[in-house]
DOMARPA-485772 format. One record per residue (C-alpha): residue in one letter; x, z, y. Coordinates in steps of 0.5 Angstrom, whole numbers. Each point is the difference from the previous one (the first is absolute). Layout:
! residues N
type, X, Z, Y
A, X, Z, Y
...
This chain:
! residues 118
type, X, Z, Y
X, 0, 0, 0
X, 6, 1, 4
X, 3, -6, -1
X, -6, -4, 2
X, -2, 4, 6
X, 8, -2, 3
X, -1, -7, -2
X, -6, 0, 3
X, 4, 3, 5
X, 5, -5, 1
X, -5, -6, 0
X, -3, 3, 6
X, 5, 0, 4
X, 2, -6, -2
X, -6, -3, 1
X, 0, 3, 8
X, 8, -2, 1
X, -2, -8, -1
X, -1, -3, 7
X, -6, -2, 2
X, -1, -8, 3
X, -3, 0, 7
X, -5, -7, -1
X, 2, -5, 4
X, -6, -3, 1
X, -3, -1, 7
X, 0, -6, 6
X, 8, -3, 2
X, 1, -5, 6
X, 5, -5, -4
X, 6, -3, 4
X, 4, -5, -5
X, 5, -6, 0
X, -1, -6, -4
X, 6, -3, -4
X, 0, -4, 5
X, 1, 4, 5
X, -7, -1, 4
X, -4, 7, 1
X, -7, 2, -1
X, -3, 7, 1
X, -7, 1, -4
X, -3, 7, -3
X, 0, 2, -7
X, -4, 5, -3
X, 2, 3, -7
X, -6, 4, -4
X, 1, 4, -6
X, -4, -3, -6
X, 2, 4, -6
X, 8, 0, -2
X, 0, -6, 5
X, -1, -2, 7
X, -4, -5, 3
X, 4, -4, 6
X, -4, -4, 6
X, 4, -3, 4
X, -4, -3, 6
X, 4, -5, 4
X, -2, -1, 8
X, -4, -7, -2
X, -4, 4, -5
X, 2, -2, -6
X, 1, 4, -5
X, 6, 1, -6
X, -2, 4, -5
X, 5, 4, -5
X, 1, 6, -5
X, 5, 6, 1
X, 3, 5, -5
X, 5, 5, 3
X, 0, 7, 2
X, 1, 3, 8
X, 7, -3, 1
X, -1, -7, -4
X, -5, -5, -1
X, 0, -7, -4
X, -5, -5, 2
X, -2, -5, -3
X, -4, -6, 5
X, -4, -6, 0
X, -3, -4, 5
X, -2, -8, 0
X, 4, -2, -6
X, 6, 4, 2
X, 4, 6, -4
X, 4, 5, 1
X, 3, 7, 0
X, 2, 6, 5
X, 4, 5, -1
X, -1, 6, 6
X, 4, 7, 1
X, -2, 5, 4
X, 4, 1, 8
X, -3, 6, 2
X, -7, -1, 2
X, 1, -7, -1
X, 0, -5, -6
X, 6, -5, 0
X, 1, -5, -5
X, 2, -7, -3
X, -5, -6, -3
X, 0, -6, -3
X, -5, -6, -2
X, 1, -5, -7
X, 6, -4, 1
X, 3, 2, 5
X, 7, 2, 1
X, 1, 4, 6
X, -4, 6, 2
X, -5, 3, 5
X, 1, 7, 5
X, -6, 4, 1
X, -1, 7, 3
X, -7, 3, 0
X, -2, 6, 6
X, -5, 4, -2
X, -6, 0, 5
C-alpha cells in the first residue's frame, strides 16, 4: 500500500511538472516577402479544431488560403492550398509574435513571414 501511495505520489508530481502549452489560437496581422522579393500583408486566424489548427489567411482583396497546422505555443507547420497552389509554413515564436519561412510545390526559393498579434 505504501509503495502504491508514493508512486502514485511520484506520478502526480510529474503530471504537474509538464509544461502547459499556452494556445495559440487567435487573429494575427500578416507581413511577408514572397520568394520574389514583392511584399504583402494580409490577416490570419488560427482556430484550435481537436489536436489541429485551422488556418484562414485572408489577403486585403478577400480572398482566402486555407490551410491546417500541427504544433504547439512555440511552433507551428502549416499545410495551405488556394486555386491549384500547395505549400508549406513552417512559424517560430518571437516574443509576441510568430516568424517563419514558407513555400509552394515546385519552388526553390522560400518566402518571410511574420504574424503580430492584433
Amino acid at each position: 500500500m505504501k509503495n502504491c501511495l508514493a508512486a502514485l505520489a511520484c506520478a502526480a508530481s510529474l503530471t504537474f511538472a509538464l509544461p502547459a502549452f499556452a494556445d495559440p489560437s487567435g487573429l494575427y496581422d500578416v507581413y511577408g516577402q514572397n520568394p520574389d522579393g514583392s511584399g504583402y500583408t494580409a490577416t490570419v486566424l488560427l482556430s484550435r479544431v481537436g489536436e489541429t489548427y485551422a488556418v484562414t489567411y485572408t489577403m486585403p482583396d478577400g480572398s482566402r488560403i486555407l490551410g491546417t497546422a500541427i504544433g504547439d505555443d512555440e511552433f507551428l507547420s502549416i499545410g495551405y492550398g488556394s486555386e491549384g497552389d500547395v505549400g508549406v509554413v513552417l512559424m517560430g515564436r518571437a516574443g509576441r509574435n510568430w516568424e517563419g519561412i514558407w513555400t509552394y510545390l515546385g519552388a526553390s526559393d522560400l518566402g518571410l513571414e511574420e504574424w503580430s498579434p492584433r
